[in-house]
N, C-alpha and C positions, 0 to 999 in steps of 0.2 A: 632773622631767619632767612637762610638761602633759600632759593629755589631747587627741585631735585632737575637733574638733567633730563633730556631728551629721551636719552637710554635707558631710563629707568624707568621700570612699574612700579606705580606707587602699589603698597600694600593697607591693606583695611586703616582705616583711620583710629578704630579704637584699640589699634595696639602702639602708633608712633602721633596721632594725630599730623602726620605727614611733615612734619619738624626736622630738619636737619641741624648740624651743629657746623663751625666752619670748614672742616676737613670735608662733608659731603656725607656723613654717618648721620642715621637715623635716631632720633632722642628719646629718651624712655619714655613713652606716656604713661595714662593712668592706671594702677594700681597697685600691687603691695610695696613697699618700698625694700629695700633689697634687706634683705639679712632679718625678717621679721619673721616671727615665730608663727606656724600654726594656729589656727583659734581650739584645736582640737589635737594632744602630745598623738604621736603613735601607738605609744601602750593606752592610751584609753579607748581609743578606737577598736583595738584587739580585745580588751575588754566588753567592749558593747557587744561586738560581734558574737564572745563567746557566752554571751547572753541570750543568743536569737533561738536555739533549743529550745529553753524555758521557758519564754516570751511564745513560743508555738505553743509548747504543751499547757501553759496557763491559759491561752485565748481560746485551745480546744475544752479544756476543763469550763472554762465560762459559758462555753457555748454547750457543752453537755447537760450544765447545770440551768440552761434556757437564759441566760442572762443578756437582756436585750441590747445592752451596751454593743458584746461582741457580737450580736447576731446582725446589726447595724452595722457594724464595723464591717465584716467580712462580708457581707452583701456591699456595701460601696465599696470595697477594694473589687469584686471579682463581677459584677452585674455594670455595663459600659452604661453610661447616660444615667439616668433618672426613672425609675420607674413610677410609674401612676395607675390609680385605679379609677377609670371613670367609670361614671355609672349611665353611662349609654354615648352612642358616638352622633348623635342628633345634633345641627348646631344650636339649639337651646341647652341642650349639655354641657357643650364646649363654651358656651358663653355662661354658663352657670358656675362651672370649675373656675374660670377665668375668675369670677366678679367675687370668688369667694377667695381667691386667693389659692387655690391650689394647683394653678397652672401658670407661667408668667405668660407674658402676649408674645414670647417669639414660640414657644411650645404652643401657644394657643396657631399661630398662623402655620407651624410646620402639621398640626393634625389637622387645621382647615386644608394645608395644600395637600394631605395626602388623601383625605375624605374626597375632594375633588379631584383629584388623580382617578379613585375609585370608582367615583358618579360619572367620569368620561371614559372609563374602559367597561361600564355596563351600556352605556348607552352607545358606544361600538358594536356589544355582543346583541346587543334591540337589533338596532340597525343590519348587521348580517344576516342575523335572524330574518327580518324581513325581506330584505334583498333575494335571500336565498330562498324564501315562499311566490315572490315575484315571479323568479327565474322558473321557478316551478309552475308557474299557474301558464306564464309566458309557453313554457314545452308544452302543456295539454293541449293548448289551440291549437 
């Protein structure tokens, strides 16, 4: 293997792994090897595709007929993250959800860090409160 010259930006390594041949040309790196077929022809492709109508109006028909498959289905494609139902937001809650398995520990510590986000923007709203009874009582003198 050469060296590439001075003049030259190498380019990402997983398309040549930075391999020259002796003329100073770039080597083929990893993957398909040339002249290899598709894993998937074109007419089937077109095919599937001209299946996606029917594939809707069956999923809507499932979900008409209450079938929890699709109702599953289409709530994790269009609802972002994970939803949960706790049954209160206390941390004996949050460690109850946890120890049962219904939460893992990184959702356990994003609703502990958000519960405390919570409890330090009331204890702001305390505090001006008070401040602002202070300032009050400070003008009547």
């Amino acid at each position: 293997m050469t060296t590439p010259p001075n003049n030259v930006t190498p380019i990402d390594g997983h398309i040549s792994n930075g391999a020259r041949d002796g003329k100073g040309r770039w080597l083929r790196g990893p993957g398909r090897p040339l002249g290899s077929k598709n894993r998937i022809s074109s007419e089937l492709a077109k095919q599937i595709r001209a299946l996606g109508p029917r594939a809707v109006e069956a999923l809507a028909s499932a979900i008409d007929e209450k079938q929890s498959w699709a109702i599953q289905l289409v709530i994790k494609l269009v609802v972002p993250g994970r939803l949960i139902e706790m049954h209160g937001s206390e941390p004996a809650d949050i460690r109850d959800a946890f120890e049962t398995g219904e939460i893992s520990a990184d959702e356990m510590k994003q609703i502990s860090s958000g519960l405390e986000r919570l409890a330090s923007i009331e204890s702001i709203d305390d505090l001006r409160a008070r401040l602002t009874e202070l300032e009050t009582m400070l003008a009547q003198r």
